[in-house]
C-alpha positions as CSV (number, residue, x, y, z in Angstrom):
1,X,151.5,145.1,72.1
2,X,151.3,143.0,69.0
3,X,150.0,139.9,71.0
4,X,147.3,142.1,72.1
5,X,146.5,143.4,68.9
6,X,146.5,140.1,66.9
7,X,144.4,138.4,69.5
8,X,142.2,141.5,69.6
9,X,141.8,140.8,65.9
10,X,141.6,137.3,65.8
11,X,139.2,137.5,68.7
12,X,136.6,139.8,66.1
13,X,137.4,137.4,63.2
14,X,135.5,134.4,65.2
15,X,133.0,136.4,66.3
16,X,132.4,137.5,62.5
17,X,133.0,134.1,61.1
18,X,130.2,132.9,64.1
19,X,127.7,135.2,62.6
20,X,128.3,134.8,59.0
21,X,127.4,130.9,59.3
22,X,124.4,129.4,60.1
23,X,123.4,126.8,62.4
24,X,122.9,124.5,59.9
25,X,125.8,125.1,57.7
26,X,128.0,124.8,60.9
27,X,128.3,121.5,61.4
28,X,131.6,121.2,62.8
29,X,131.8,123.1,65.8
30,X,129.0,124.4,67.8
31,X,127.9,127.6,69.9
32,X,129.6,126.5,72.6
33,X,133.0,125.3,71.1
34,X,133.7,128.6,69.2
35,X,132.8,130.8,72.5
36,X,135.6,128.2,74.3
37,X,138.0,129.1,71.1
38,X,138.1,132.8,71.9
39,X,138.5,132.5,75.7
40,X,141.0,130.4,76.1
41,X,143.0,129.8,72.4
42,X,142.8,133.6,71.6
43,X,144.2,134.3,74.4
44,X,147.0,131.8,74.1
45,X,148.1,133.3,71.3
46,X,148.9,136.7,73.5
47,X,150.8,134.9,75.8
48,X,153.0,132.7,72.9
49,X,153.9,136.5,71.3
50,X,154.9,137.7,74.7
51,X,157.1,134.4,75.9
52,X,158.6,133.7,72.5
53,X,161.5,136.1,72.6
54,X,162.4,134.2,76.3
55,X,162.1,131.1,75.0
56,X,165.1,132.1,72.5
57,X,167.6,133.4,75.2
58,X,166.6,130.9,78.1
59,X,169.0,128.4,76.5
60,X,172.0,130.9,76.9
61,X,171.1,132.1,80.3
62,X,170.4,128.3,82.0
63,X,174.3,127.3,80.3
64,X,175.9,130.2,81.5
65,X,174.4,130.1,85.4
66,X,175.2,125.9,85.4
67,X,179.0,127.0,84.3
68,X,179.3,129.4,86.4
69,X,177.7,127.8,89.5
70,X,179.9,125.0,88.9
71,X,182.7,127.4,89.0
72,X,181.7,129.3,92.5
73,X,180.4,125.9,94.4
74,X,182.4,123.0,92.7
75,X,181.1,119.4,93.1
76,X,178.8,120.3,95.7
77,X,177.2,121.9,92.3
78,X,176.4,118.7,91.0
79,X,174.5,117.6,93.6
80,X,171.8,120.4,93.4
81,X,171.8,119.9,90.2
82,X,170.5,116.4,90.5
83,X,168.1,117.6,93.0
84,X,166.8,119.9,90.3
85,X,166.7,117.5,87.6
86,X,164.8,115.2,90.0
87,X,162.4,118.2,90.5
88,X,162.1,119.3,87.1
89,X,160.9,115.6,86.5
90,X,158.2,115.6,88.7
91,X,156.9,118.6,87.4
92,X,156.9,117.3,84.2
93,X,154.8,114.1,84.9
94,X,152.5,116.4,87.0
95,X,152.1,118.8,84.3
96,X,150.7,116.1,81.8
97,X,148.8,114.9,84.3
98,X,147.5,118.2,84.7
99,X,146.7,118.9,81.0
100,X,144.4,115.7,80.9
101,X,142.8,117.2,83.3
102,X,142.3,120.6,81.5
103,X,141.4,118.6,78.5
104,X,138.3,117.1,80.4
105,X,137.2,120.2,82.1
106,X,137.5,121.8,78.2
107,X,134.9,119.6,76.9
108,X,132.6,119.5,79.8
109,X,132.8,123.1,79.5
110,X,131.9,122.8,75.8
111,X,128.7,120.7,76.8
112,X,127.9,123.3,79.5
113,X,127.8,126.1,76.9
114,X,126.2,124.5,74.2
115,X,123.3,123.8,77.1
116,X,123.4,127.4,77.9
117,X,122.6,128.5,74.2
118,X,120.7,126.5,73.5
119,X,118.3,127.5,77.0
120,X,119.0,131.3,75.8
């Protein structure tokens, strides 16, 4: 509820900020930036409030399942394990790959909005 809330609020503070400023004054950022800022970073900040208290146990959790499994399986264990690591690897390299991408598509977006207001 509070993630909703402050990005509810933080939402109406860029609009209100957008409105108070003038094109010329606004220099930094245009139309189309700020109207990418409340769809996507607002909205980030909602999902940070509602992963952070995971993010705190998910340490405890993973140490406690490797001990145990290790415990029920025995060396075979370690072998999945790897096979996860190698996994978890992958991921990663296809994640950042990924976020270049989304990076990209975030400023194309930008340009596409900026011609869109500008038309309007």
């Amino acid at each position: 509820m509070v993630g909703a809330n402050s990005t509810g609020a933080l939402i109406a503070l860029i609009y209100k900020k957008q409105l108070l400023l003038s094109n010329a004054s606004n220099k930094k950022f245009d139309s189309g930036q700020i109207v990418n800022f409340v769809q996507t970073d607002a909205q980030q900040l909602a999902w940070l409030s509602y992963m952070l208290p995971m993010v705190s146990t998910l340490p405890f959790i993973f140490l406690f399942c490797v001990v145990y499994l290790f415990y029920v399986l025995g060396w075979t264990f370690v072998f999945g394990f790897t096979v996860l690591m190698l996994g978890m690897f992958t991921n990663y390299k296809i994640s950042k790959a990924a976020g270049k991408l989304q990076k990209a598509y975030m400023k194309v977006q930008d340009q596409r909005m900026n011609l869109t207001n500008e038309t309007l």
